[in-house]
FITI-984864 format. One line per field, with one value per residue: residue number from 1; residue in three letters; z, x, y of N, C-alpha, C in turn. Coordinates in steps of 0.02 Angstrom, whole numbers. Layout:
<rs>
num <- c(NUM_...) .
residu <- c(ALA_...) .
n.Z <- c(Z_...) .
n.X <- c(X_...) .
n.Y <- c(Y_...) .
ca.Z <- c(Z_...) .
ca.X <- c(X_...) .
ca.Y <- c(Y_...) .
c.Z <- c(Z_...) .
c.X <- c(X_...) .
c.Y <- c(Y_...) .
</rs>
This chain:
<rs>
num <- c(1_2_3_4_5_6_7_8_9_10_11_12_13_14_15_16_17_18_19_20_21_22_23_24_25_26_27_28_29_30_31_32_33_34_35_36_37_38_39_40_41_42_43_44_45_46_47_48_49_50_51_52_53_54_55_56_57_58_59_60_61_62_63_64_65_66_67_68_69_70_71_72_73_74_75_76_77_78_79_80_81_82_83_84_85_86_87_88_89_90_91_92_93_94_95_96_97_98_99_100_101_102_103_104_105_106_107_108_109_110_111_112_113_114_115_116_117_118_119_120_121_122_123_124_125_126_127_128_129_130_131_132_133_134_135_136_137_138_139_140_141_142_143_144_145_146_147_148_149_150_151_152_153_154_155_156_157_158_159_160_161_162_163_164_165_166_167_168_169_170_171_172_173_174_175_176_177_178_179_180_181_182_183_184) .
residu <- c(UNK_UNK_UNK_UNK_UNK_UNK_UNK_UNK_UNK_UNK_UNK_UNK_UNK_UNK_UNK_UNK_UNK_UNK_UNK_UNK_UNK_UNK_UNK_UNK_UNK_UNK_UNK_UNK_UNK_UNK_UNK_UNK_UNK_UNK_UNK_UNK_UNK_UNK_UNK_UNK_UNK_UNK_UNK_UNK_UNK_UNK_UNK_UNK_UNK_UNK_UNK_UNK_UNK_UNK_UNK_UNK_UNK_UNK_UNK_UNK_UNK_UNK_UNK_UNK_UNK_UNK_UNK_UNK_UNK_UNK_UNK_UNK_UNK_UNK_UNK_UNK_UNK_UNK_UNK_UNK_UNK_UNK_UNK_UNK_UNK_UNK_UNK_UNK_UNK_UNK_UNK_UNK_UNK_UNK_UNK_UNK_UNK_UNK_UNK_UNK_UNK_UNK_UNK_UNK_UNK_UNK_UNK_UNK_UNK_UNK_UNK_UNK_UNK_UNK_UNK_UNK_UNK_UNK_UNK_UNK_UNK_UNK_UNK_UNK_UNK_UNK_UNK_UNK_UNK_UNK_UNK_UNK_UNK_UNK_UNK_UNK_UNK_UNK_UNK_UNK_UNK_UNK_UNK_UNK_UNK_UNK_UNK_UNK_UNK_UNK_UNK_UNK_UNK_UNK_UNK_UNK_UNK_UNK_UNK_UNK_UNK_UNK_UNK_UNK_UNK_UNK_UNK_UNK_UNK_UNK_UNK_UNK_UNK_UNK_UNK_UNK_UNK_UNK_UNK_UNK_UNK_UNK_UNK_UNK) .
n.Z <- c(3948_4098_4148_4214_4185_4024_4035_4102_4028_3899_3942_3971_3842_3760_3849_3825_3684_3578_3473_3380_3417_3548_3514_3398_3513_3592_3523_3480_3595_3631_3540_3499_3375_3228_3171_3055_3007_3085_3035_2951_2968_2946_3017_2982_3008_3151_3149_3183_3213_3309_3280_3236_3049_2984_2853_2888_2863_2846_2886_2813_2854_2900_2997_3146_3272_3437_3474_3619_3724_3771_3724_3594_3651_3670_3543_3491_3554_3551_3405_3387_3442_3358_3258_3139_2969_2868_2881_2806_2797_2826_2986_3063_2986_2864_2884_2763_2754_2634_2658_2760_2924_2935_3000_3028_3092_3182_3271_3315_3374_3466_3563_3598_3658_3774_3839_3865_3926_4044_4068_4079_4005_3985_3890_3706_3650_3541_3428_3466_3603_3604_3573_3684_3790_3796_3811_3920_4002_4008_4009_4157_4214_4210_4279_4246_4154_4083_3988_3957_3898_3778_3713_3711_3593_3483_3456_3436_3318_3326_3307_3395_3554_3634_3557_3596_3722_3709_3661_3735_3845_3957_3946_3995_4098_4171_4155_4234_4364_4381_4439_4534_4606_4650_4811_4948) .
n.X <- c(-513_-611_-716_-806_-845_-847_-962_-1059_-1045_-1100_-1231_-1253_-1242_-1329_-1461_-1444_-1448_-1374_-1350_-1283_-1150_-1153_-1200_-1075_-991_-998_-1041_-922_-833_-915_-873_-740_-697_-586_-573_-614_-682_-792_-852_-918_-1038_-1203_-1370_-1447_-1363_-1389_-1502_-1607_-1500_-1386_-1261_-1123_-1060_-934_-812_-653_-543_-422_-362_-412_-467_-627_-729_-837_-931_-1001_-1164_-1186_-1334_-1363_-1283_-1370_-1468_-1467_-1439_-1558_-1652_-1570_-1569_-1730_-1753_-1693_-1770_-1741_-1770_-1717_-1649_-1531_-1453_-1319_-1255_-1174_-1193_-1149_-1181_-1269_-1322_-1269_-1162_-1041_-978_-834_-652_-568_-667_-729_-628_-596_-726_-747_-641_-675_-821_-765_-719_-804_-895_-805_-697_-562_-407_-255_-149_-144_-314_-427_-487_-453_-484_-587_-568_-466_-520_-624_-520_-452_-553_-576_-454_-445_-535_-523_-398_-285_-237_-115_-183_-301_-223_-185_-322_-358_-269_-302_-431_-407_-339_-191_-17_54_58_143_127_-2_38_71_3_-98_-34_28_153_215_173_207_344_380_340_444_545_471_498_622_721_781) .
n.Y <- c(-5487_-5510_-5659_-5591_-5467_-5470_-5528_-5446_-5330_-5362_-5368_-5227_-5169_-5237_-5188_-5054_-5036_-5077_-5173_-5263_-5232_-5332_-5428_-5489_-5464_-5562_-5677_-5693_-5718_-5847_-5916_-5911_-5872_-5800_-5625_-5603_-5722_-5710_-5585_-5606_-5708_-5763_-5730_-5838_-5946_-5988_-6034_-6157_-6268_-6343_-6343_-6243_-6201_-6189_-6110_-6078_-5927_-5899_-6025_-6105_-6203_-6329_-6305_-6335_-6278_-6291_-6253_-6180_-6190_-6039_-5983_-5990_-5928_-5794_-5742_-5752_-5695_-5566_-5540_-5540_-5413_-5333_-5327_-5432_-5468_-5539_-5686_-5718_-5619_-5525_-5513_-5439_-5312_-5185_-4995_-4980_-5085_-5180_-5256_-5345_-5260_-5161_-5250_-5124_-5036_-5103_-5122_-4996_-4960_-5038_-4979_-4880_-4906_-4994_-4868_-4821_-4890_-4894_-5016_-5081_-5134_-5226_-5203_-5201_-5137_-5246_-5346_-5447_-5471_-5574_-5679_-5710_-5698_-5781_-5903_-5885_-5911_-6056_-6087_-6040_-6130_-6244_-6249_-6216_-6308_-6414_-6479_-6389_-6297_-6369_-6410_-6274_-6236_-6314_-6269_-6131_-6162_-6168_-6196_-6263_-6289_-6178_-6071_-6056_-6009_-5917_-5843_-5819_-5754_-5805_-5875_-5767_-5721_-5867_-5829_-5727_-5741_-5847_-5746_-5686_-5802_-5790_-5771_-5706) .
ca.Z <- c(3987_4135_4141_4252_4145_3982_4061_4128_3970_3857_3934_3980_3786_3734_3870_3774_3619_3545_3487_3352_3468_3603_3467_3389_3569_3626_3481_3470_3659_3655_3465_3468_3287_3211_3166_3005_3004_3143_3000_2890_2983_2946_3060_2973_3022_3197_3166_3199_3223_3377_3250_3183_3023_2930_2836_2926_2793_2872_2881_2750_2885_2920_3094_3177_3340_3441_3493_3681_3756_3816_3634_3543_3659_3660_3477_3472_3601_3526_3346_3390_3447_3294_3193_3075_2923_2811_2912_2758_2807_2869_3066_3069_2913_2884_2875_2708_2715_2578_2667_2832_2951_2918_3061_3075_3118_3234_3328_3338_3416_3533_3615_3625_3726_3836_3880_3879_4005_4105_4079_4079_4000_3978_3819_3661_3640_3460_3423_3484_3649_3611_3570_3740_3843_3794_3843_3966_4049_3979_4087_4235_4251_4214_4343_4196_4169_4006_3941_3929_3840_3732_3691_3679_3555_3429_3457_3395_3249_3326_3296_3452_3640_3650_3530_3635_3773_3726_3650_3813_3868_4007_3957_4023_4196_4217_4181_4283_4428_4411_4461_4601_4646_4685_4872_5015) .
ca.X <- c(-570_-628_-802_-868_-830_-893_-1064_-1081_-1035_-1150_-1280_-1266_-1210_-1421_-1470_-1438_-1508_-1293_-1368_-1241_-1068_-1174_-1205_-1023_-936_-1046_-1028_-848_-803_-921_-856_-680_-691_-541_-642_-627_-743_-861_-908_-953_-1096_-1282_-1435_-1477_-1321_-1395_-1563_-1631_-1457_-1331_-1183_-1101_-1015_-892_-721_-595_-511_-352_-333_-450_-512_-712_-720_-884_-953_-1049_-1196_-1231_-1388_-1346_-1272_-1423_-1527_-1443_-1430_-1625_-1661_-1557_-1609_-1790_-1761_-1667_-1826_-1728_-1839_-1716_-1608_-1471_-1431_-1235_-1267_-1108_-1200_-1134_-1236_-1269_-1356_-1234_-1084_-1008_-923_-731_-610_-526_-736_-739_-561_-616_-781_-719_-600_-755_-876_-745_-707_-906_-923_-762_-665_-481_-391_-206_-98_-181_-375_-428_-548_-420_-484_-636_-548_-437_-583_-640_-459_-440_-600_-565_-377_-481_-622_-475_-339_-226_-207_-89_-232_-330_-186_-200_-408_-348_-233_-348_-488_-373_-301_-135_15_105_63_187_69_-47_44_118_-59_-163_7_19_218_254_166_289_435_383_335_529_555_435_511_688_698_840) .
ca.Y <- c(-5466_-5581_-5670_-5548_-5401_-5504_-5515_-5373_-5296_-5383_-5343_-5171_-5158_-5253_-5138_-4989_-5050_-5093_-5245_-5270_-5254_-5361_-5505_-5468_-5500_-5620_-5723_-5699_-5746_-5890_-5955_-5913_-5875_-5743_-5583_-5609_-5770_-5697_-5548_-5671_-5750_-5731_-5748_-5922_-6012_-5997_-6065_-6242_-6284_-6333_-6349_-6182_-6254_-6138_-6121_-6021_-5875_-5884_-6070_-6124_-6279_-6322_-6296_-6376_-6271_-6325_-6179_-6197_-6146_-5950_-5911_-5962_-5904_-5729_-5738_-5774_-5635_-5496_-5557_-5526_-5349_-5318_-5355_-5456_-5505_-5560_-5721_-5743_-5565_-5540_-5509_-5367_-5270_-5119_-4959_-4957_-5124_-5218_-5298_-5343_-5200_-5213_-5233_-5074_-5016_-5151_-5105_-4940_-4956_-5077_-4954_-4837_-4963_-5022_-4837_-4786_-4947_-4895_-5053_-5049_-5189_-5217_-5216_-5168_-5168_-5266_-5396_-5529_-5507_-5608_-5760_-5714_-5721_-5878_-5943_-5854_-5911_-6113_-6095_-6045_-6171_-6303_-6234_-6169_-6373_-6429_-6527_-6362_-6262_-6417_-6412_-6207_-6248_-6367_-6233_-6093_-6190_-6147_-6242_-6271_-6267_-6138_-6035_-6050_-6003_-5840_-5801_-5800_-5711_-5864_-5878_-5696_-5740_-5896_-5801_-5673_-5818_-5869_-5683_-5686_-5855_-5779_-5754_-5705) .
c.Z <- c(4031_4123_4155_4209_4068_4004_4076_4058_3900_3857_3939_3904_3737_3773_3841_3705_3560_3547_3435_3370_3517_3544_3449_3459_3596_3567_3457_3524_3659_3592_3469_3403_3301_3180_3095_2972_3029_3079_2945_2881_2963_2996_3039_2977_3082_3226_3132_3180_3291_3340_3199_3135_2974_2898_2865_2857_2808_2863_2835_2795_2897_2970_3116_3263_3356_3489_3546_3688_3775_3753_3591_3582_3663_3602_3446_3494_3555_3452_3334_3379_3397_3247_3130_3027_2874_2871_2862_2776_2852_2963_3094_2980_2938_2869_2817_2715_2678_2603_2762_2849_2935_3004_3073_3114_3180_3296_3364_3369_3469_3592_3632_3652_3763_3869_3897_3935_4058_4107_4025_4062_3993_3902_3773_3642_3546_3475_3437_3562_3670_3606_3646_3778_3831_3825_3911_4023_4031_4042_4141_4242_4233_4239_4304_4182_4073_3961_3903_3880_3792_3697_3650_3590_3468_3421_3421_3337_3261_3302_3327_3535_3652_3605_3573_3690_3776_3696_3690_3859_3967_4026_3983_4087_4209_4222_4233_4351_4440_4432_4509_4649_4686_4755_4895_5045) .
c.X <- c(-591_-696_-830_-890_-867_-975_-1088_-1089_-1088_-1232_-1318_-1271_-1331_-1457_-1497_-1434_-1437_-1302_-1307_-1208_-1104_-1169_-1111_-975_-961_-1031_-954_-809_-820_-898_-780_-649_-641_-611_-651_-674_-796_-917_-937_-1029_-1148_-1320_-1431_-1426_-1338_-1468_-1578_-1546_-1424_-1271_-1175_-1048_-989_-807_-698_-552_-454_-311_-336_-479_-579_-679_-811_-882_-981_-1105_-1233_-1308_-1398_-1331_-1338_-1479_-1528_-1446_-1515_-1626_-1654_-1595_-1690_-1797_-1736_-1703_-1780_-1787_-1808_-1652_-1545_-1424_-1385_-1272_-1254_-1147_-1177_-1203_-1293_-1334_-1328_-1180_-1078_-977_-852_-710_-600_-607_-729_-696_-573_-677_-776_-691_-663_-793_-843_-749_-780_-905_-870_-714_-604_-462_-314_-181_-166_-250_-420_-479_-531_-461_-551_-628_-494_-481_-613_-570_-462_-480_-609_-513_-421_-507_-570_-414_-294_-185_-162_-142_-305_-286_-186_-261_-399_-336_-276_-393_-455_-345_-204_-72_69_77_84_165_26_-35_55_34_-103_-113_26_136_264_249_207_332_414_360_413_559_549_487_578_691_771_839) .
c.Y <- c(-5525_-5572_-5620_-5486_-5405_-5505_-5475_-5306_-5296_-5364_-5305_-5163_-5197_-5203_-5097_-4972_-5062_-5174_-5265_-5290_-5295_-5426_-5512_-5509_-5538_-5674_-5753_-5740_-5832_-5964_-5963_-5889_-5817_-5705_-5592_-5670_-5757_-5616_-5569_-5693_-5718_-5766_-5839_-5964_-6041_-6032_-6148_-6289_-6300_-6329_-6276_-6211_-6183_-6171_-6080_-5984_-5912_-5980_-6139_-6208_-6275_-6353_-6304_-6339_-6279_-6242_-6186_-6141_-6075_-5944_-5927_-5934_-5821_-5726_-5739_-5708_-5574_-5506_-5534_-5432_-5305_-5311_-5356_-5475_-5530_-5622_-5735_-5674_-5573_-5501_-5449_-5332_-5199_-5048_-4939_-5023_-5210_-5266_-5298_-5271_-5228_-5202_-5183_-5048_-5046_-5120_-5033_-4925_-4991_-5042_-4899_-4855_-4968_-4943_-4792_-4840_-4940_-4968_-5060_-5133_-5200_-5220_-5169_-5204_-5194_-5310_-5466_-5541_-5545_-5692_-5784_-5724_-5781_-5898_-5949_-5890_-6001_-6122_-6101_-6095_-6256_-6304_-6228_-6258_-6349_-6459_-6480_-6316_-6300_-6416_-6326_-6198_-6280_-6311_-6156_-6096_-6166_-6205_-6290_-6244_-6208_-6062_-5983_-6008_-5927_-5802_-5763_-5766_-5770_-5893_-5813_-5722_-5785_-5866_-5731_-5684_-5819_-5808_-5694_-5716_-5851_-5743_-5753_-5749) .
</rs>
């Protein structure tokens, strides 16, 4: 998803009172986190803090974010309108109350917002493309340098540049550049 589409999205999505999926992809784009760490979180990791400090499931590392200005202040914002009253409370609760939403919930409401908001994305739509949009929008604002597929890379816990590369889907577009590049 590009920036524009991310913003636009978010906040049609508080808007219309989808404060949940608005916190959810908002927190996801601007964290990076796999979804399986992001349904984890509660309200009080986000207060009187700048540092989001967790373990990652998947890779079992403490990972240290840092919580710019726009996510806590969106995270304050929606939070309010939420009338939270209990801050230890999971963020993603499910309806019941008791537990986080699971993924497949997630995957499946996802493809239902994008096509309620009209936006068309390529390949298959999942909860990866919150950690793609952060990339995605990292490449850009650093001219698709090596030194940001590098920062990518550390920030993903990946294990190889080349990870990285086929993740943000960045090694299709070259080879399909050396296509382009063949000329009469």
């Amino acid at each position: 998803m590009d920036w524009d589409q991310f913003r636009s999205l978010i906040g049609k999505l508080e808007r219309d009172g989808e404060f949940k999926f608005c916190l959810l992809i908002t927190i996801g784009v601007f964290t990076g986190l796999r979804i399986s760490d992001l349904l984890q979180l509660r309200f009080s990791q986000f207060v009187n803090t700048e540092i989001l400090t967790i373990q990652e499931q998947k890779t079992k590392k403490t990972r240290r974010i840092k919580i710019n200005a726009d996510l806590k202040e969106i995270v304050e914002r929606v939070k309010g309108k939420m009338e939270i009253t209990n801050p230890d409370q999971f963020i993603f609760v499910n309806k019941y109350g008791t537990k986080p939403i699971d993924k497949s919930y997630v995957n499946v409401k996802l493809k239902e917002i994008l096509k309620q908001y009209d936006i068309v994305l390529e390949g298959n739509v999942s909860s990866h493309i919150f950690r793609k949009t952060l990339g995605n929008r990292v490449l850009r604002l650093n001219n698709y340098s090596n030194e940001a597929v590098i920062l990518l890379m550390e920030l993903f816990s990946h294990s190889s540049p080349a990870i990285t590369k086929k993740y943000l889907g960045i090694r299709e577009r070259e080879i399909h550049d050396v296509y382009d590049s063949i000329r009469l």
